[in-house]
C-alpha positions in Angstrom: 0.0 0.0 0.0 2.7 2.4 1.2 4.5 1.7 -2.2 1.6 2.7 -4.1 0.5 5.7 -2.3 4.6 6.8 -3.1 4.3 5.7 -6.8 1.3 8.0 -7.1 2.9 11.2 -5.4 6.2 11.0 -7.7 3.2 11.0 -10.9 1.1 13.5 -9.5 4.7 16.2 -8.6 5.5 15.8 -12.6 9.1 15.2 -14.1 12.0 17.6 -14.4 12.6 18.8 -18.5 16.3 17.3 -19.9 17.7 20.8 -21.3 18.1 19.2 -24.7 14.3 19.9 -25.2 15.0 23.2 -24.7 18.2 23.7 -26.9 16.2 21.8 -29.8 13.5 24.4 -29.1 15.5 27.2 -29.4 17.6 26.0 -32.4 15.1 24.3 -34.2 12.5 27.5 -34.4 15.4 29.9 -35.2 14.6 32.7 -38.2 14.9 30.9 -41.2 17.5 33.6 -42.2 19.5 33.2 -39.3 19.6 29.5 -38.6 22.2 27.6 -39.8 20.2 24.2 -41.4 16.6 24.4 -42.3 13.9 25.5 -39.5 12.0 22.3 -37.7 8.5 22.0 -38.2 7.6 20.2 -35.2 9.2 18.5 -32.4 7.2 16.2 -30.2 8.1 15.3 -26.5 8.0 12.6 -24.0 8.5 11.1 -21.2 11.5 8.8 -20.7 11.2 4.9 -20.5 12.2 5.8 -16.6 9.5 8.5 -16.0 12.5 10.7 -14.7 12.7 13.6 -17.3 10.6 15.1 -20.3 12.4 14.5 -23.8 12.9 14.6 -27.6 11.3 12.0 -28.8 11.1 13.1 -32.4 11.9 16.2 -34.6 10.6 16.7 -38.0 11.3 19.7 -41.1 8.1 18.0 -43.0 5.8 20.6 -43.7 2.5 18.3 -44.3 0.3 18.7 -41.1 -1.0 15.2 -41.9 2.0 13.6 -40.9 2.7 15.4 -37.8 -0.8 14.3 -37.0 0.1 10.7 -37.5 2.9 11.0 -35.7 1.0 11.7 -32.3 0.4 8.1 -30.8 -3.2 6.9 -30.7 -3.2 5.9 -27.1 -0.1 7.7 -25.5 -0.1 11.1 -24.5 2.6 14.1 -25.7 3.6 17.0 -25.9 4.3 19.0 -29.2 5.4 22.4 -30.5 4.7 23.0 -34.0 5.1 26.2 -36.5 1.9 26.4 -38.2 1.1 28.6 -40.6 -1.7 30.4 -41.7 -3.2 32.8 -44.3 -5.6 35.8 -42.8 -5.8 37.3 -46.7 -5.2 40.8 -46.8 -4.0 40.9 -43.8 -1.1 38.6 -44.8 1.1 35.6 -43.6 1.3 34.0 -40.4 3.4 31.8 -38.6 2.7 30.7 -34.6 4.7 28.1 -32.4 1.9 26.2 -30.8 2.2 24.1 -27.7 0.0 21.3 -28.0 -0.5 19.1 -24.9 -2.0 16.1 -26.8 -3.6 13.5 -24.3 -6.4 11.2 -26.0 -9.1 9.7 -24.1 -8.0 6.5 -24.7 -4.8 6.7 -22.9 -4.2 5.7 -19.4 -5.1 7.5 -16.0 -1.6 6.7 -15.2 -0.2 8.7 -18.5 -2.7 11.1 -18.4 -2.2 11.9 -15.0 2.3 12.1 -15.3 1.4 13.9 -18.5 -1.0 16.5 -17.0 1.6 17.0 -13.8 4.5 17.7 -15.9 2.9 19.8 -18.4 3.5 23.2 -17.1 7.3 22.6 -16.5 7.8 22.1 -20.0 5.4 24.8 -21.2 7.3 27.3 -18.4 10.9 26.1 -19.9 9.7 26.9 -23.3 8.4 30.6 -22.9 9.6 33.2 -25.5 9.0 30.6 -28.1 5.3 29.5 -27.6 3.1 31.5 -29.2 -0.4 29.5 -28.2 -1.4 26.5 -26.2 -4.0 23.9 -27.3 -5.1 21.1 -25.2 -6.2 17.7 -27.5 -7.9 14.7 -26.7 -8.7 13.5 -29.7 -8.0 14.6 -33.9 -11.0 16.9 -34.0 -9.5 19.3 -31.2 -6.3 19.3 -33.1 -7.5 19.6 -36.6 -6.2 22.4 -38.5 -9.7 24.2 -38.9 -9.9 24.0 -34.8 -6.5 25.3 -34.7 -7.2 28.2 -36.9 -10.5 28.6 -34.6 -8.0 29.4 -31.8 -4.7 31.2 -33.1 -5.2 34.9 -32.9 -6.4 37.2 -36.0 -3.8 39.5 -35.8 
């Protein structure tokens, strides 16, 4: 019992962020001007085999929102920044670094849970670069059209 009870407070306090996540961040969404190797598209994080630290688990210059969609497991949650772009017609281009905590109903209490506790010391590690947060549960919430729904006008 006393094992379990502790197994539930280490979930519930979240894991620490590996500060590779954050140099990949940083790197990754550069200017494409300045940056030294084309600009990242996504990068999706996890949580290591060990539970002990958020990490890289994939990064990904594809522009096609498809795949970064099928990319996000079915059943597991993660997290995920991704430069999506938009057109507001006359009023021109746009580009925003979303956060998206993606956590589908069909995952775990467990994951959702670790995922959900950890969630804001990855988002807090990541300020300057995130330009809106989503929270997903399932494709609909993350669809492009509910993204645009979301993303600011201006």
């Amino acid at each position: 019992m006393l094992i379990c009870v502790l197994s539930l407070l280490s979930v519930a306090s979240g894991v620490p962020v590996n500060p590779d996540c954050i140099t990949t961040s940083q790197e990754g969404f550069k200017n494409k001007n300045k940056g030294s190797g084309p600009r990242l598209k996504y990068i999706i994080f996890t949580v290591n085999n060990t539970k002990t630290e958020i990490v890289v688990e994939k990064t990904s210059t594809d522009s096609t929102y498809e795949n970064f969609l099928n990319d996000l497991p079915e059943n597991e949650p993660r997290w995920a920044l991704y430069d999506f772009e938009y057109d507001l017609g006359d009023a021109g281009k746009r580009s925003k670094i979303v956060f998206i905590a993606w956590s589908p109903d069909s995952a775990t209490g467990r994951q959702k849970m670790l995922f959900s506790s950890s969630k804001a010391a990855l988002r807090d590690s990541l300020k300057g670069i995130i330009n809106a947060d989503i929270q997903a549960t399932d494709l609909d919430e993350v669809s492009e059209a509910a993204l645009l729904q979301k993303l600011p006008r201006t």
